[in-house]
C-alpha atoms as one frame of an Amber mdcrd trajectory, in Angstrom:
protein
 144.782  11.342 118.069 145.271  14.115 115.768 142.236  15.287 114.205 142.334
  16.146 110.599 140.747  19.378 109.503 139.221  18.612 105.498 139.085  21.775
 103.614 136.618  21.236 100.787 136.607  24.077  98.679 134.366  23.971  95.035
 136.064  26.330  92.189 134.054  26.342  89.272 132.746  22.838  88.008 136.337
  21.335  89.499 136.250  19.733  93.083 139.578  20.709  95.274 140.193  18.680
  98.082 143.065  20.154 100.735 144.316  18.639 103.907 146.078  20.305 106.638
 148.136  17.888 107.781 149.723  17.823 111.277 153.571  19.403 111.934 156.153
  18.226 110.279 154.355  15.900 107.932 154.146  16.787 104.069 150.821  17.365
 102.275 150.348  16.273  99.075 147.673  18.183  97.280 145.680  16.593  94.866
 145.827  18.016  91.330 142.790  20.143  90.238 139.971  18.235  88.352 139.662
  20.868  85.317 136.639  20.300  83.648 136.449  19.777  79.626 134.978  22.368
  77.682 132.598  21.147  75.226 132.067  23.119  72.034 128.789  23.951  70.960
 127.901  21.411  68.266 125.798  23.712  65.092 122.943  22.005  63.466 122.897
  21.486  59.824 121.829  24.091  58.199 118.126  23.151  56.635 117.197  24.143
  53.512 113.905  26.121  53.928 111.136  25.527  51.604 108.304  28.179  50.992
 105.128  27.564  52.680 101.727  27.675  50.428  98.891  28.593  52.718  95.401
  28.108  50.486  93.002  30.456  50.438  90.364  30.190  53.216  86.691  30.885
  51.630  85.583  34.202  52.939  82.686  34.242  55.113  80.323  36.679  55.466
  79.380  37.509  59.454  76.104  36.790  60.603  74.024  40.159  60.250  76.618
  41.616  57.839  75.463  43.383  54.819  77.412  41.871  52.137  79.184  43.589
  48.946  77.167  43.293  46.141  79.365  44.115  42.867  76.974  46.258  40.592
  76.472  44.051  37.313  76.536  46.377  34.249  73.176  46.398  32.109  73.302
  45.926  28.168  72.034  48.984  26.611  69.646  48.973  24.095  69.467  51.513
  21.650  66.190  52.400  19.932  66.421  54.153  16.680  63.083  56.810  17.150
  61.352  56.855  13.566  60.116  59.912  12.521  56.540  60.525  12.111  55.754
  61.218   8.691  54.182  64.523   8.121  51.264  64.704   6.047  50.879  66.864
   3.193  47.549  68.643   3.128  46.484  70.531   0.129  45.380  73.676   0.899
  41.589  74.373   0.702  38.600  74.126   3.143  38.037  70.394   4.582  35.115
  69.355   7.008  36.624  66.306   9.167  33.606  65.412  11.707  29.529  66.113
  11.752  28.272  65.577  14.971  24.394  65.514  15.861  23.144  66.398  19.664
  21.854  64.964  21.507  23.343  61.635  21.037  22.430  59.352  20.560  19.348
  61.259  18.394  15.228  59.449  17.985  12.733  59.876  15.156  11.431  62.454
  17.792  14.519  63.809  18.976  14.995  67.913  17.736  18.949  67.535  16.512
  21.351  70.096  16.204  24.409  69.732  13.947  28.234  70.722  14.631  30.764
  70.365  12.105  34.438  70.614  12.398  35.947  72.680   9.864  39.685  72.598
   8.510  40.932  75.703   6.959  44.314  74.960   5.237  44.272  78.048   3.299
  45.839  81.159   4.204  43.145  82.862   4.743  39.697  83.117   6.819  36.878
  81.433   4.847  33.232  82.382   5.003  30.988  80.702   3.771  27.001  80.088
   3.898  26.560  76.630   4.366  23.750  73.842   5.895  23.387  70.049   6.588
  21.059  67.633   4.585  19.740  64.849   5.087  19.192  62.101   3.248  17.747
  58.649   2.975  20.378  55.493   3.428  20.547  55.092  -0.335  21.626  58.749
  -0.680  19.036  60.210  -3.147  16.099  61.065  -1.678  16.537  64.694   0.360
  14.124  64.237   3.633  15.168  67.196   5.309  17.850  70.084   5.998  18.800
  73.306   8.471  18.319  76.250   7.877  21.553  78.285   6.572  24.001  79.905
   8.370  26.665  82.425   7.658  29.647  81.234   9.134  33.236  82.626   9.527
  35.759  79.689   9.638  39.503  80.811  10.708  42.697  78.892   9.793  43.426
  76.039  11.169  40.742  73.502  13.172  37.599  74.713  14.073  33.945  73.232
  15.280  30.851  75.380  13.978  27.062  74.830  14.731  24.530  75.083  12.050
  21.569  77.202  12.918  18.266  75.141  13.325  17.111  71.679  14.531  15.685
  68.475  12.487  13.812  65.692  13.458  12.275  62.583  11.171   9.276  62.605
  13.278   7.358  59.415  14.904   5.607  56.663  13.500   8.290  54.048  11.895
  10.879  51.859  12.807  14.659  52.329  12.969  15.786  54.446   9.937  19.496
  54.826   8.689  20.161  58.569   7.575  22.770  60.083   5.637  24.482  63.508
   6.590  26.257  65.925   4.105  27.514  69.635   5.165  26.991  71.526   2.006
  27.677  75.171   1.008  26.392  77.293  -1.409  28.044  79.377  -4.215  27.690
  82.814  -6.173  24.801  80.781  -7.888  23.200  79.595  -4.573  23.613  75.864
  -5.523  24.714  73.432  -3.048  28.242  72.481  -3.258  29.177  69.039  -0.758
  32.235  70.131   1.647  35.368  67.285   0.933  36.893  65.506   3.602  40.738
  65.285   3.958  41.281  62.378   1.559  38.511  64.088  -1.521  35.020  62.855
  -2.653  31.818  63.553  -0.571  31.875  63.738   3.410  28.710  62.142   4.773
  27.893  61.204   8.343  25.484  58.257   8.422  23.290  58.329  11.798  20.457
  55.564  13.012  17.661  56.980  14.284  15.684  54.397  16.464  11.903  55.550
  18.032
């Protein structure tokens, strides 16, 4: 028995089958198998549509410092007013009468410092003292002696020469002060504070 000898041989995707038939017999070879090439089928073309992606809320890491945005402060504008300057007329102006110790007794010795204003141009000197009078303002009960004084422009304290006391024996007594100074005629003439009239000091004087 005569063996057949089966040549397979693969080519491609196609499957050839061959025989080698014996002597003097014909062999019939199969026609190839070719395979079908199949076109790449293209997808419809898609019509893209734009993509809206919200805004995520921003969140601050844990231990972050976060961005403060500086807010802008109003400003307020203040109009300064001017202090009105006074006007003072010149001449020679007693603006404060102190008395030391203070505060004074009946018993107490008391010295007297006045301050002066010189609104002239020039340095005034004058002889002046302090009375002192009862609370209705008549009856004299005392005064310093007189003292010479030099008073330079501008603001100035001066101390009278001399002490005063009312003296024991009563109760608490209201006195009146008055710096006076004395002219070419040696008659007392009452110093004026800033705003005219008399300046008087009134003082308690308690036992």
């Amino acid at each position: 028995m005569r063996r057949r000898i089966l040549l397979i041989v693969w080519i491609g995707l196609g499957l050839s089958v061959g025989c080698v038939a014996p002597r003097g017999e014909t062999l019939v070879q199969p026609s190839p198998v070719v395979p079908t090439r199949i076109e790449p089928t293209m997808p419809p073309t898609a019509t893209l549509l734009p993509t809206i992606t919200p805004n995520a809320p921003t969140e601050t890491p844990v231990g972050a410092t976060p961005t403060v945005t500086p807010t802008l402060a109003s400003v307020v504008v203040r109009r300064t007013v001017p202090t009105p300057t006074r006007t003072v007329t010149p001449g020679l102006y007693i603006t404060n009468l102190r008395a030391d110790p203070s505060p004074p007794t009946r018993t107490t010795e008391m010295y007297f410092t006045a301050t002066f204003l010189n609104a002239t141009e020039f340095v005034q000197t004058h002889r002046w003292s302090v009375y002192i009078f009862r609370a209705d303002g008549t009856n004299r009960i005392g005064e310093v002696t007189q003292t010479q004084t030099h008073i330079p422009l501008g603001a100035s304290e001066q101390r009278a020469l001399g002490a005063w006391r009312l003296g024991p024996g009563g109760p608490c007594e209201e006195v009146i002060l008055r710096a006076v100074y004395f002219g070419d005629d040696n008659k007392p003439v009452s110093f004026q504070p800033l705003g005219g009239g008399t300046f008087e000091k009134k003082l308690t004087l308690c036992p």
